[in-house]
C-alpha positions in Angstrom: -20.3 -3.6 19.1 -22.3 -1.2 16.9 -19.3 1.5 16.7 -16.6 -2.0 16.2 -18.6 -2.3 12.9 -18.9 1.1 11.8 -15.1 1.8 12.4 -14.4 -1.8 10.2 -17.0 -0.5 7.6 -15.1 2.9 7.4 -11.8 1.4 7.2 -13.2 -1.0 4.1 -14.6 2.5 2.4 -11.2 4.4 3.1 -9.3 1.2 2.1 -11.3 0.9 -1.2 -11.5 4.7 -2.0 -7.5 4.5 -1.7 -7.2 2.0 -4.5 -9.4 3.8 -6.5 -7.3 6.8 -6.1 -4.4 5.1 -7.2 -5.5 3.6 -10.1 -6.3 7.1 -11.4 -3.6 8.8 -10.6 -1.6 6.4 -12.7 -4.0 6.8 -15.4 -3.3 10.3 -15.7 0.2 10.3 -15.0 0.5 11.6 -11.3 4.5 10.5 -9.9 4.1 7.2 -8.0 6.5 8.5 -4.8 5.2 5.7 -2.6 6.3 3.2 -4.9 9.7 4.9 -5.5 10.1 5.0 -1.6 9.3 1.9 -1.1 11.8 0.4 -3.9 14.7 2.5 -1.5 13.7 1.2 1.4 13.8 -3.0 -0.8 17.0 -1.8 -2.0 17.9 -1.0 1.8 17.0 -4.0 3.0 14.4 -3.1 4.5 11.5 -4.7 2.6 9.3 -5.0 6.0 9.9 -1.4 6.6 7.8 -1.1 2.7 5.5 -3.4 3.6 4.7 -1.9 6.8 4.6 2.2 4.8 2.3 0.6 1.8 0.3 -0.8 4.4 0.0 2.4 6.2 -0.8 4.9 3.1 -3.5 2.3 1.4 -5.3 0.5 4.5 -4.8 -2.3 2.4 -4.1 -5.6 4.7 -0.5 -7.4 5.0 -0.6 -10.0 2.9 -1.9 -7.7 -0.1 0.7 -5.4 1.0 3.4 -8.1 1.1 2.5 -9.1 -2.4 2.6 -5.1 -4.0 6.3 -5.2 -2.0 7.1 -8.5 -3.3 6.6 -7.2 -6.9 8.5 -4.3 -7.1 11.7 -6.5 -5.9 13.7 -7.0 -9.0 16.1 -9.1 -7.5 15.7 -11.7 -4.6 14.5 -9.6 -1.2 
């Protein structure tokens, strides 16, 4: 029980430092590849494939991940 709840405490830090790192790489301009494969993958069809790979590289959970897919469709997905 002790180690369950360090593991979920470490997967909130990592989950939270990932955000963070985002949000400063786009304020200085880093290349957003993630979000450029993941608009392929929409424009493949294959917007769970995105959700699942924006899931996977920000720990975020699924339906934050479905919303971040859900924006970058610029057409019905």
């Amino acid at each position: 029980m002790i180690i369950a709840g360090a593991i979920r405490a470490l997967q909130s830090d990592i989950t939270r430092i990932n955000v963070n790192l985002n949000i400063i790489a786009k304020q200085i301009g880093v290349p957003d590849t993630v979000t450029n494969e993941l608009k392929i993958l929409i424009s493949e069809g294959k917007k769970i494939e995105a959700i699942k790979k924006y899931r996977m590289v920000t720990g975020l959970g699924l339906i934050e991940a479905k919303e971040y897919v859900d924006s970058l469709c610029v057409k019905k997905c």
